[in-house]
N, C-alpha and C positions, 0 to 999 in steps of 0.2 A: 693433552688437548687433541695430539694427533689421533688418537686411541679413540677417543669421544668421535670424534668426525668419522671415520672410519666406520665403525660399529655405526653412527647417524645412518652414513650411505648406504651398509647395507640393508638395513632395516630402515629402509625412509620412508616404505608406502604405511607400514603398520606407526609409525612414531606419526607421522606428518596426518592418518586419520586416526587415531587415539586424542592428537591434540583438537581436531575439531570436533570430536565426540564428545571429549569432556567439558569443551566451550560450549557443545548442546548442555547437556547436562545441568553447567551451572547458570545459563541461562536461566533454565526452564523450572531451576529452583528462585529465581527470584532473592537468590539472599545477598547476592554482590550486584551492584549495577551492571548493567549488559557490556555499555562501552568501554568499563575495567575490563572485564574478561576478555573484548576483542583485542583488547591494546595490549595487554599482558601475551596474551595467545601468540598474536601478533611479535611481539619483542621477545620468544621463545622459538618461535617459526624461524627468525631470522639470525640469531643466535646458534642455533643448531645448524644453522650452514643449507634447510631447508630449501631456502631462499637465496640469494646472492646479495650480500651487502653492499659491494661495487658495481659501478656501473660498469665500468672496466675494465680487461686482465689481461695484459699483455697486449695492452694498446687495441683490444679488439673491445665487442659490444658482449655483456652477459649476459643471456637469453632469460635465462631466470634470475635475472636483478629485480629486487623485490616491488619497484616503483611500476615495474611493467602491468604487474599484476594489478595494481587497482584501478580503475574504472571511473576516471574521470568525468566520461562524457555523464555517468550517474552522478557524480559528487558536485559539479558546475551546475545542473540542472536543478540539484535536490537544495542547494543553497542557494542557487535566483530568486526558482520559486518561493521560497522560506522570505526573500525578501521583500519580492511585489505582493505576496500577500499579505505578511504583516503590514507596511505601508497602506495598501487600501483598506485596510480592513481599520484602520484607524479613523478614516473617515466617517464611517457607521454606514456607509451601503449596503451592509451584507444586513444588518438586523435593520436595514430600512425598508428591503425585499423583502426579509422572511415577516415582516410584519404586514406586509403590504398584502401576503397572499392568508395571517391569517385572518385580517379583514374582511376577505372576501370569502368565509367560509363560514361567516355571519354565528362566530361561536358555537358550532355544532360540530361535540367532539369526534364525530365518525369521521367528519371531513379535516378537521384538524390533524388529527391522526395524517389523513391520507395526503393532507398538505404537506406538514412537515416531512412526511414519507420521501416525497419526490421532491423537495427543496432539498433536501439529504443529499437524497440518491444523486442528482444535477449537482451540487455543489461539488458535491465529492469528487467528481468525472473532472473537474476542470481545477479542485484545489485540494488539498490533502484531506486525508478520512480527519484526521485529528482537528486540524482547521475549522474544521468544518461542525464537529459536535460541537468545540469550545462556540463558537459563534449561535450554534442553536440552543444549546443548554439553557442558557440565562432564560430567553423566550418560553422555553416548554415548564420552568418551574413557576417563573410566572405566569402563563395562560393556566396549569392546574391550578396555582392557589386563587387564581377568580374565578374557577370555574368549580373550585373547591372538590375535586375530583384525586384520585391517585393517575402522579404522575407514567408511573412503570410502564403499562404499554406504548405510552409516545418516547418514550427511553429505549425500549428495545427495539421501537419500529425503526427506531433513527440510526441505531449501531447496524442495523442490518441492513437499511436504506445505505448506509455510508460505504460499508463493504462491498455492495453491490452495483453502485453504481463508480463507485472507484475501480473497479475492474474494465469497466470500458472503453477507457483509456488510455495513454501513455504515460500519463501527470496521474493521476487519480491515485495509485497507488504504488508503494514503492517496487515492489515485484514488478510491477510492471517497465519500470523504467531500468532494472537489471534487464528484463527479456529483450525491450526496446533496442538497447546497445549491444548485448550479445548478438540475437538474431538480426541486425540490423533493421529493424519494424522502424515504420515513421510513424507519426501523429495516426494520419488517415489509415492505415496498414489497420492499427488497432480499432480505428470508429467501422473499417468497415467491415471487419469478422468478428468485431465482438459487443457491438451498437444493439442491435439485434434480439439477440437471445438473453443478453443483460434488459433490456426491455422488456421481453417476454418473464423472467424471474420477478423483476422489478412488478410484476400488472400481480402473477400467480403469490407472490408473498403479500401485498397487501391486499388480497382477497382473503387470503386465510387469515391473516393477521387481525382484519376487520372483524372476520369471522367471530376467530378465540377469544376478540377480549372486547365483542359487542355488549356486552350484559355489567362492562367497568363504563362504558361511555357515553353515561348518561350526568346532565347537569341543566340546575333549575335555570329558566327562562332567564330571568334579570343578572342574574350572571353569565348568559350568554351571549345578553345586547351590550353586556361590557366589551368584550373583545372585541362584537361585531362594528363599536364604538370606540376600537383603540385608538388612540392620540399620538401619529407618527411623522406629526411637521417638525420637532426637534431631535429624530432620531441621527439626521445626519448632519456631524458636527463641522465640518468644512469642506462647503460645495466644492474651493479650489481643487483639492484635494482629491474630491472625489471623480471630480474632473480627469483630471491630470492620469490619477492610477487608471480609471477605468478603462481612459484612451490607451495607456500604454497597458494594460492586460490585456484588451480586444488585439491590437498591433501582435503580441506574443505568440498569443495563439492563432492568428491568421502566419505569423511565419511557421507554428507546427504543421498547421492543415497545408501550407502548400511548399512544404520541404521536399517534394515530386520536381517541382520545379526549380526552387530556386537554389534547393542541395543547400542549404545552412542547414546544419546541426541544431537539434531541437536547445542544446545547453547554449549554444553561439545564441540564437534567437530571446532564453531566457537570460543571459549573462547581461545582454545589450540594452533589455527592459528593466532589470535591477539596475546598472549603470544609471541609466537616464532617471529614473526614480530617486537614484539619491542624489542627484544633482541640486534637489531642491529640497533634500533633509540633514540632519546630522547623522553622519553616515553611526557614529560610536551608539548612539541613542536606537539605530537600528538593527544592527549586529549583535545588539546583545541580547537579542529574542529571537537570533537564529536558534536553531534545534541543533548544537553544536554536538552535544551528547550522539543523537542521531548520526551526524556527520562523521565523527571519528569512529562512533559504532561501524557505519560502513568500512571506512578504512582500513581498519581492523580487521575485519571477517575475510576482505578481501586477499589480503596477507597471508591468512591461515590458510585459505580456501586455495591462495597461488603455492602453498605449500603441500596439500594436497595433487594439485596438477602439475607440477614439478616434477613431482615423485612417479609421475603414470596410475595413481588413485583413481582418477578422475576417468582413466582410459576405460582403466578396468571394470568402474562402474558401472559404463557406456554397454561393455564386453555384457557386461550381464544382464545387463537389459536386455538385447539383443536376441541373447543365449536364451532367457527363460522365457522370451515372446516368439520365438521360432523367427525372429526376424520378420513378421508380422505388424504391420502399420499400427494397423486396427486395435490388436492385444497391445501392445506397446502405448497408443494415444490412450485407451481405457485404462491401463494400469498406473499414466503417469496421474491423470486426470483423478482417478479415486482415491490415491495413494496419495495425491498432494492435497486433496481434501480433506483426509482424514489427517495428517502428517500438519498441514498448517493450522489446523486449530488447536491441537496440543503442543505445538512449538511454535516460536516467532516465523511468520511467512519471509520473512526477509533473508537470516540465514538460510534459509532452506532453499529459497528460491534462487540466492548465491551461489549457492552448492550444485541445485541441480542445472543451470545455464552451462557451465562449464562443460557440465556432462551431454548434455542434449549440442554442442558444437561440436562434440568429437563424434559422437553417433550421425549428424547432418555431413559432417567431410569422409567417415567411414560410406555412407548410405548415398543420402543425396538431399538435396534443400529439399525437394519435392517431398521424399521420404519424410523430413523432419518437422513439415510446416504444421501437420495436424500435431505434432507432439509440443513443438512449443505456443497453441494455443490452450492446449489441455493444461498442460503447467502453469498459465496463466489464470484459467479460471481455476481452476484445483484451489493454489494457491491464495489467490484471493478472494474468492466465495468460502473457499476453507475456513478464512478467519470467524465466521460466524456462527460457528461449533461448540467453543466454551466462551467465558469472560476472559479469558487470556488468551485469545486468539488471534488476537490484532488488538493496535495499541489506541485505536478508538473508542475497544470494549474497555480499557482497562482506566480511562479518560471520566468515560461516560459513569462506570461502575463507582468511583472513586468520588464525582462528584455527588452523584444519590446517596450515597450512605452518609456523605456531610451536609445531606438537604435532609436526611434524617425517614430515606426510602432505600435502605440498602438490597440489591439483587444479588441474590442468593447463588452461589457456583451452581447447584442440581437445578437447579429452576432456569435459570438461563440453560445449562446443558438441552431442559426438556423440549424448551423452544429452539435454541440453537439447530439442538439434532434434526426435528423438522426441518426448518428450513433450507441446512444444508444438502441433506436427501433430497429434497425440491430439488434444487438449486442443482446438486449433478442429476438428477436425473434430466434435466430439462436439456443440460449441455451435451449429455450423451447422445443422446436424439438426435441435436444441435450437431455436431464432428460426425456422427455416424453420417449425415444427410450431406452435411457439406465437401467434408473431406476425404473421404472413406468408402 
């Protein structure tokens, strides 16, 4: 066993990124669950001596004890939220909104389209990409079959709506709330560099979108005084309820917006509002529609990913960055920004986004915050607009995808590609502009 350690140590950066490589890998095959693989990955990381199994060794603290490495302030946050949104959403407020606004667009699919568009996008910003389809799904297959029209364009408007306005935030998407805790970003940090040009994406995709699939969105007269006529006084099943969550979501998020001042921690602020929520539920009845898979998912990657920066993987990566941009802001924001565009839509944005934080902290204490500020914006939208590339690009597509094919409208991997591709090209080029102008 000394021999195995040994040989681990000297060979730690190549063992310690081999192991996250092949975690890429079988991720991105889909044929084992993800959160196997991180936990596995994980419990090989720490076993190879990677990591430090004690906290302690000789009465002193272990720098690389493997607990250091995961990211709480992410895991406290990403399981609050999970709980005040299940909780309100049990009331039926969200499908009592989205109904509200397709009322108001008096069953005329172009505006449908453009409703749900930005009910998406809004949602997403303030509750997870996946939340947030499940909640619109039900609605967009019912308004097509009375509208008797094909659902698929207000399906892909929605997975792109979701992605994109989940980037504007710190809650919206999970990448985000890795960059959040690494670079120390607050709530406002993000609405106010990245509010903006996600808005501007937001107007340029559903212009084209309207565009492309203007000649699908047409539907006869009396089926469209149906919807303009929808029946939405039993949608919300207990006012208490809906009461109660909504006050304590508005309270959550006015402590993210003003964490300037009052310094609580955006997961303190979420932990306090899941608390008080379940004060007045059965906590078992609500835990068990946390996204646990998720949760240990992160766990997991973290682990691997502390095993990589343990070893100076991490450093090195930084070193080359560095090295191939001449040390250069500008090359360096463009390269992380395209490379994580293309990079998160053929692989989970989450590990990646894991992976690259680590690295963009060692190049900010190499450089300087000022140096690093455009780069971890560009990672940010890279990464999360990336998702919108293929059907496996984020776990909204793959939500969304799964449910049309068992409504019996399955999207096709090249045909989403054809539109993805688009929009992602939008989508940086618009950011490019966006960094070039602000920070550069």
């Amino acid at each position: 066993m000394e021999m195995i350690h040994s040989y681990v140590q000297a060979h730690n950066v190549i063992i310690s990124a081999g192991i996250l490589i092949f975690a890429y890998i079988l991720i991105a095959t889909e044929k084992i669950p993800k959160v196997t693989i991180a936990l596995l990955g994980a419990g090989i990381t720490i076993l190879l001596g990677l990591v430090g199994q004690d906290k302690l060794a000789d009465g002193t603290l272990v720098p690389h004890y493997f607990i250091n490495f995961v990211d709480f302030n992410v895991i406290f946050l990403l399981v609050s939220m999970m709980i005040i949104v299940n909780i309100t959403t049990r009331s039926g407020v969200f499908t009592w909104i989205a109904n509200e606004l397709l009322r108001h667009t008096k069953g005329h699919p172009v505006r449908i389209l453009i409703a749900l568009g930005l009910f998406t996008a809004v949602t997403s910003a303030f509750l997870d990409n996946v939340t947030t389809v499940i909640l619109v799904l039900p609605i967009t297959f019912a308004i097509a079959r009375q509208l008797e029209i094909n659902p698929l364009p207000f399906l892909l408007t929605e997975i792109f709506s979701s992605n994109i306005g989940g980037t504007a935030t710190l809650i919206g998407d999970p990448p985000n709330i890795i960059i959040g805790s690494a670079a120390g970003f607050s709530f406002m940090d993000f609405l106010y560099n990245l509010t903006f040009p996600v808005a501007v994406i937001m107007i340029v995709v559903l212009m084209v979108l309207t565009t492309i699939f203007r000649h699908q969105l047409h539907a006869p007269e009396d089926k469209m005084k149906e919807v303009a006529n929808l029946d939405n006084s039993k949608t919300i099943t207990d006012k208490g309820l809906m009461f109660r969550s909504m006050l304590i979501l508005t309270l959550v998020i006015a402590g993210f917006v003003t964490h300037d001042i009052t310094h609580i921690q955006t997961c303190v602020a979420a932990m306090l509002g899941a608390s008080v929520l379940l004060l007045f539920e059965k906590p078992a009845d609500i835990l068990k529609d946390v996204e646990w898979n998720t949760i240990f998912f992160f766990v997991g990657l973290f682990i691997i990913i502390g095993g990589v920066e343990a070893s100076g993987g991490i450093k090195l990566m930084a070193e080359w960055i560095l090295d191939v941009t001449n040390g250069s802001k500008e090359a360096a924001s463009m390269l992380i920004l395209w490379a994580s565009g293309i990079i998160s839509g053929v692989i989970d944005n989450i590990p990646y986004t894991a992976t690259m934080a680590p690295m963009l902290s060692v190049i900010e204490h190499a450089k300087s915050p000022e140096y690093a500020f455009p780069l971890w914006w560009s990672l940010s939208m890279g990464a999360c607009l990336g998702g919108n590339l293929t059907i496996i690009g984020a776990a909204a597509n793959v939500i969304v995808s799964e449910n049309a094919s068992a409504q019996g409208h399955p999207i096709k991997f090249l045909n989403f590609l054809a539109y993805g591709f688009f929009v992602v090209i939008i989508s940086l080029i618009i950011c490019t502009a966006y960094i070039k102008f602000m920070y550069l």
